[in-house]
C-alpha positions in Angstrom: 141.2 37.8 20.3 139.7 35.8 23.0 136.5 34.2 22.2 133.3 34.7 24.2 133.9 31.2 26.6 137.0 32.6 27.8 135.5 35.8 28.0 133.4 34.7 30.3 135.4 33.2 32.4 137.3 36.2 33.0 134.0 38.0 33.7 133.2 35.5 36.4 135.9 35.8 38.3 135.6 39.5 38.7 131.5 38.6 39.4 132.4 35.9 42.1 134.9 38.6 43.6 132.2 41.3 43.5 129.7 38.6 45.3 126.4 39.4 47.1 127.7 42.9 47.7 127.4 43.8 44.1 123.5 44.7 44.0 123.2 45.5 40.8 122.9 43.3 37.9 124.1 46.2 35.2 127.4 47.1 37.1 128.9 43.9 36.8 132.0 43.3 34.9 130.0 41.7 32.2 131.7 39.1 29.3 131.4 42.2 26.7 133.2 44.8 29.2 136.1 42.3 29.4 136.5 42.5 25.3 136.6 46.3 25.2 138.7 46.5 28.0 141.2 43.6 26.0 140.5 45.9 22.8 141.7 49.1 24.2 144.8 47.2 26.6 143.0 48.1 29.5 143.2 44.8 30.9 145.5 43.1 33.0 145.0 39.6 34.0 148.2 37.4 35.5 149.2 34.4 34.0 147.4 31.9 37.1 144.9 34.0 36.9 144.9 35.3 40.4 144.2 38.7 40.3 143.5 41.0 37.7 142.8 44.5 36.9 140.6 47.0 34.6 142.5 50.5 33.6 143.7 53.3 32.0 145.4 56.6 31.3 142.7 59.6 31.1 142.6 61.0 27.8 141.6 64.5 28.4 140.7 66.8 31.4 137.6 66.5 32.9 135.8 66.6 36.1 134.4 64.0 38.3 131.2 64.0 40.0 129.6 62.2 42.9 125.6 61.2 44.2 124.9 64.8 44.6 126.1 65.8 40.8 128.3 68.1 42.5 132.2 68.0 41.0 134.1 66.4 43.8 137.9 66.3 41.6 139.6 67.2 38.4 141.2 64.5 36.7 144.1 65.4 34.5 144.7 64.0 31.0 147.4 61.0 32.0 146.5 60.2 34.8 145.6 56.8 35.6 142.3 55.5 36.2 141.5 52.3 38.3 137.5 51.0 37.5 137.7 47.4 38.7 139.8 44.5 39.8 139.7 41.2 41.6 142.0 39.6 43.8 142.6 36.0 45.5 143.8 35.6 49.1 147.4 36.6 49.3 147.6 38.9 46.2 146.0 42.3 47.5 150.0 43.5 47.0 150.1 42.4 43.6 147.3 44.4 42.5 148.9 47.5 44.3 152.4 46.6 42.5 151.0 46.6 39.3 149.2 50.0 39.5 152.7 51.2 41.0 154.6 50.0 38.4 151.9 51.3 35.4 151.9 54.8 36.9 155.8 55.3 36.9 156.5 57.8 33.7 159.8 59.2 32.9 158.7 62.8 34.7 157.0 61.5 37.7 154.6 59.3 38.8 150.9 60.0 37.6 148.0 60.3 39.8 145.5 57.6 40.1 142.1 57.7 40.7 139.6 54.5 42.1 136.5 55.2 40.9 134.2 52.7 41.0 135.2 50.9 44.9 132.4 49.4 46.0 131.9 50.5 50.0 130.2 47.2 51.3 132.9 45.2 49.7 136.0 44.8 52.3 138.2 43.7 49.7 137.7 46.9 48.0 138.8 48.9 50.6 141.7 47.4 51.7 143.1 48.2 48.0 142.6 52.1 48.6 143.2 52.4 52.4 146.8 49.8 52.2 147.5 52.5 49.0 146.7 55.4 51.2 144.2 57.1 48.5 141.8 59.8 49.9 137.9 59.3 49.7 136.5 62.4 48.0 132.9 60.9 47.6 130.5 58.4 46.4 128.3 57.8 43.8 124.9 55.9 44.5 123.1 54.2 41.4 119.4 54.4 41.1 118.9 51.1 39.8 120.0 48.8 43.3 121.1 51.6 45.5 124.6 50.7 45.2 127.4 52.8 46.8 130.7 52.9 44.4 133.5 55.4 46.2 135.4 57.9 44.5 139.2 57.8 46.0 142.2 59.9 44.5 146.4 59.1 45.1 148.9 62.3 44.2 149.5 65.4 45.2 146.8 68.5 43.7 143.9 69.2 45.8 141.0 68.2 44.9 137.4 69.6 46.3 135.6 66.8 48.2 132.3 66.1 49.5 130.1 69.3 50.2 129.4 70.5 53.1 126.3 68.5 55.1 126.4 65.9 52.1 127.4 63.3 54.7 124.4 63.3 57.1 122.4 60.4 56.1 119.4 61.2 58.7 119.0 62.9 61.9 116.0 64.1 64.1 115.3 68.2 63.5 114.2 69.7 66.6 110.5 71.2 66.7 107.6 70.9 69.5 105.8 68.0 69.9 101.6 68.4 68.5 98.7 67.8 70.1 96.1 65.2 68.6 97.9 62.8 66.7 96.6 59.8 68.3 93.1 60.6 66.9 94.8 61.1 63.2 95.8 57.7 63.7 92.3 55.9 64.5 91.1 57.9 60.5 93.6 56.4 59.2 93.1 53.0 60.6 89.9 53.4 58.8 91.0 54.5 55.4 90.7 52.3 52.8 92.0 53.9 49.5 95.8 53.2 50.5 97.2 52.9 47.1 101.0 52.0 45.6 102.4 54.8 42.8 103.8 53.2 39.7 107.4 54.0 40.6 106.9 52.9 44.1 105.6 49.7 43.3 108.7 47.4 44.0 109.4 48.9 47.6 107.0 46.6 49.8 108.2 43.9 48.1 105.8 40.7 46.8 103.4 41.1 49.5 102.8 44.6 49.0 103.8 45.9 53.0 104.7 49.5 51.8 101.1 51.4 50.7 100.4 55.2 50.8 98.6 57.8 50.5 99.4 60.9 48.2 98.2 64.2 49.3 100.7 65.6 46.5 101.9 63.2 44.1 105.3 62.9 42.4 104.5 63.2 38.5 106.9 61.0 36.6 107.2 60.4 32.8 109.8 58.1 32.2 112.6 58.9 29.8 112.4 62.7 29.7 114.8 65.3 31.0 112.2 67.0 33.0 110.4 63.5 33.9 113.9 62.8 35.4 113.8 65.6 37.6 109.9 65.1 39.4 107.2 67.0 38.9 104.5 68.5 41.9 101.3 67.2 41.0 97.9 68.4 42.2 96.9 68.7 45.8 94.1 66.3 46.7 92.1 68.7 48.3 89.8 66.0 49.4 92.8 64.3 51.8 93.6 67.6 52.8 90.6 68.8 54.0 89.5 65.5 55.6 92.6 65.2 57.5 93.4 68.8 58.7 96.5 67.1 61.2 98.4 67.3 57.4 98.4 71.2 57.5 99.0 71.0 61.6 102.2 68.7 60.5 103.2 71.0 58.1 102.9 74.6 59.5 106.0 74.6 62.2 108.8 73.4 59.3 107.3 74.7 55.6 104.2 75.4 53.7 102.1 73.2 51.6 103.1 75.2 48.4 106.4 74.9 49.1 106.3 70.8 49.5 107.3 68.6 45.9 105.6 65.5 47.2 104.0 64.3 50.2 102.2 61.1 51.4 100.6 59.1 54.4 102.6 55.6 54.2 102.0 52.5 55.7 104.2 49.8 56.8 102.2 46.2 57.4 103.0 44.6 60.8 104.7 41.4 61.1 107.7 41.4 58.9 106.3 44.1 57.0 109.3 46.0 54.6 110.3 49.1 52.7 112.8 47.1 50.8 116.8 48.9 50.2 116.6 51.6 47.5 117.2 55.2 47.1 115.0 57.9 45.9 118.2 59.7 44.0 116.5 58.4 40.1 113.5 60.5 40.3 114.0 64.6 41.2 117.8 64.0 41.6 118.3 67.7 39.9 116.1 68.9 43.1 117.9 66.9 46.1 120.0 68.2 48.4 120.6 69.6 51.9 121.5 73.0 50.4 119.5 76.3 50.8 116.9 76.0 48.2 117.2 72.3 47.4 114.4 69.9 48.4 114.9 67.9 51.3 112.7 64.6 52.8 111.3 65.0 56.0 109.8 61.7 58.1 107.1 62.6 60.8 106.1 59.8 62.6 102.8 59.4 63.3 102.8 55.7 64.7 105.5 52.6 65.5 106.4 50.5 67.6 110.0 49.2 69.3 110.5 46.5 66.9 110.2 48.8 63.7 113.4 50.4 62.7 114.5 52.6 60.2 117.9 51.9 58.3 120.0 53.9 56.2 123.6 53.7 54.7 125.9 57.0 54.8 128.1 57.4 51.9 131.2 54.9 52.9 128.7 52.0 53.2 128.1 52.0 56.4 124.5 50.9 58.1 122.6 53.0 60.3 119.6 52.4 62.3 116.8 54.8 63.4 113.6 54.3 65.9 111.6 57.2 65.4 109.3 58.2 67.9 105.8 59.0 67.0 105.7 63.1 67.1 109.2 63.4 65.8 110.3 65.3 62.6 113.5 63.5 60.7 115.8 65.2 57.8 116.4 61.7 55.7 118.6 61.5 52.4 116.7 60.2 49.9 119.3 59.9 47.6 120.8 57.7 49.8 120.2 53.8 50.4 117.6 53.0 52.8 114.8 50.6 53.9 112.6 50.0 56.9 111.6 46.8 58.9 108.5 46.1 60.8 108.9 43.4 63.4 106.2 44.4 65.2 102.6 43.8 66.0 101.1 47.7 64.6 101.2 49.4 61.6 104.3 52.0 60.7 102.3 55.0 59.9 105.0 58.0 58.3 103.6 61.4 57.2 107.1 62.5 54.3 107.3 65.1 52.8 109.8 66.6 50.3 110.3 70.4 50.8 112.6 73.4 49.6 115.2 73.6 52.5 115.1 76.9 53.8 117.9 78.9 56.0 116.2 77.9 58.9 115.5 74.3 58.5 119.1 74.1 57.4 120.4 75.4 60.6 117.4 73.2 62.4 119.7 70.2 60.7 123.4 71.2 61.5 122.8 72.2 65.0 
């Protein structure tokens, strides 16, 4: 057995691979992953220590599942199952050779599945698209918002993404409303802007991310149900000092039928929602299904320099100016973060809401 120096040298060179694209801390290949994985023969490192590689056979049947918790493939019991590796310049085929040579059984060759490729690591992807694997879907951790792809080499079909689960944001179509520039001067006078416990890390040290909750999201940390978000109590005092909230409301949903909603601000002059996804809280109520819950952006104030950025499930980076009047359909669940450059406060009305048949169809046309 190796002993923990060595260990840890292994670990690093799967870190230093991994490098500023592996956001978070508890998903790196750690010194103590590296002795299970030398326990159970799961690890393959070369003699120069050039590449190296983190698998095994599947022991049983079972399903797989992506962000959404939906089942997105079936993996068989044998078939081979690819969670990390690390490669130096000039050995991506040597990785690939190995898992070709590992999969070869005296009936045919198993399937293999990648299911931990990180989607904002290049290196990463070469691996599955030179071996030709098919995306099925991602998984997105809570903890740093990271996006790990699920990819699949044989020949059985497997399921796939769900229908609409790609959409990371897009504007829904309703009529523009009458008075929200006066909304705006109230709420340049309000003064009780407040940060929720589990919101407290998104405006980062200076605080530039505030709100206010007309519904708060209950959360009790380390339950089932806390897990899933619970609808606290209307403030009837917000709502009845600020009737634009109901006017916003009315054309999409109904205030019963909203989880959470808020008033946020965004502080001028470099002011941040810092890259996270929502996906930890309610993730049992998420989705852009009929009777799921769904986030919805209204903007109520910007300006040109403050954009809205989200990532789509292959890791890609999107940016959004939305215009004040506009209604958005945003993935929570997915990463995303805004950035204001400019010289006014980012005022946002969002609400969570039950996606009905006609918001749906609001989304996908």
């Amino acid at each position: 057995m190796m002993e923990k120096e060595e260990l840890k040298e292994i670990s690093k060179l799967f870190i230093d691979y991994d490098g500023d694209v592996q956001v978070n801390p508890f998903a790196k290949v750690h010194w103590g992953m590296i002795k299970d994985s030398l326990k159970d023969n799961n690890l393959y490192i070369d003699d120069n220590k050039n590449f190296g590689i983190i698998l095994s056979e599947a022991k049983s049947n079972r399903a797989i599942r992506d962000f959404s918790r939906s089942v997105v493939g079936n993996i068989k019991k044998g078939d081979l199952i690819v969670k990390r590796f690390f490669y130096k310049e000039g050995y991506l085929d040597h990785v690939l050779n190995y898992i070709s040579n590992v999969r070869k059984k005296p009936f045919g060759d198993s399937d293999v599945w990648f299911t931990h490729i990180n989607m904002e690591n290049k290196l990463d992807r070469n691996i599955v698209e030179t071996y030709n694997a098919t995306w099925l879907s991602s998984k997105i951790d809570a903890v740093a918002s990271e996006i790990r792809g699920i990819y699949y080499h044989g020949n059985q079909k497997q399921i796939g993404l769900q229908r609409y689960e790609d959409i990371p944001c897009c504007r829904i179509d309703y009529p523009l409303l009458n008075g929200l520039d006066s909304f705006v001067n109230e709420l340049d006078d309000f003064q009780n802007w407040g940060i929720a416990n589990h919101q407290k890390a998104y405006g980062g040290p200076e605080k530039t991310w505030t709100a206010m909750e007309v519904i708060p999201l209950e959360v009790t940390y380390g339950t089932k149900r806390g897990k899933q978000g619970l609808r606290g109590n209307l403030n009837e005092e917000y709502f009845k000092r600020f009737p634009m909230i109901e006017n916003i409301i009315n054309p999409i949903t109904t205030i019963d039928d909203c989880l959470w909603l808020a008033i946020t601000k965004v502080s001028p002059k470099n002011g941040i929602v810092s890259r996270h996804s929502d996906k930890g809280i309610d993730k049992m109520n998420a989705g852009i299904q009929v009777g799921k819950t769904a986030r919805v952006h209204y903007c109520l104030q910007t300006n040109e320099k403050t954009m809205f950025e989200v990532y789509d499930l292959k890791g890609n980076s999107h940016l959004y100016h939305m215009k004040p009047g506009e209604y958005w359909y945003m993935d929570k669940r997915k990463p995303h973060a805004v950035y204001n450059k400019g010289e006014s406060y980012r005022y946002h009305m969002i609400f969570d809401m039950k996606i009905t048949q006609n918001v749906l169809d609001s989304l996908i046309t």
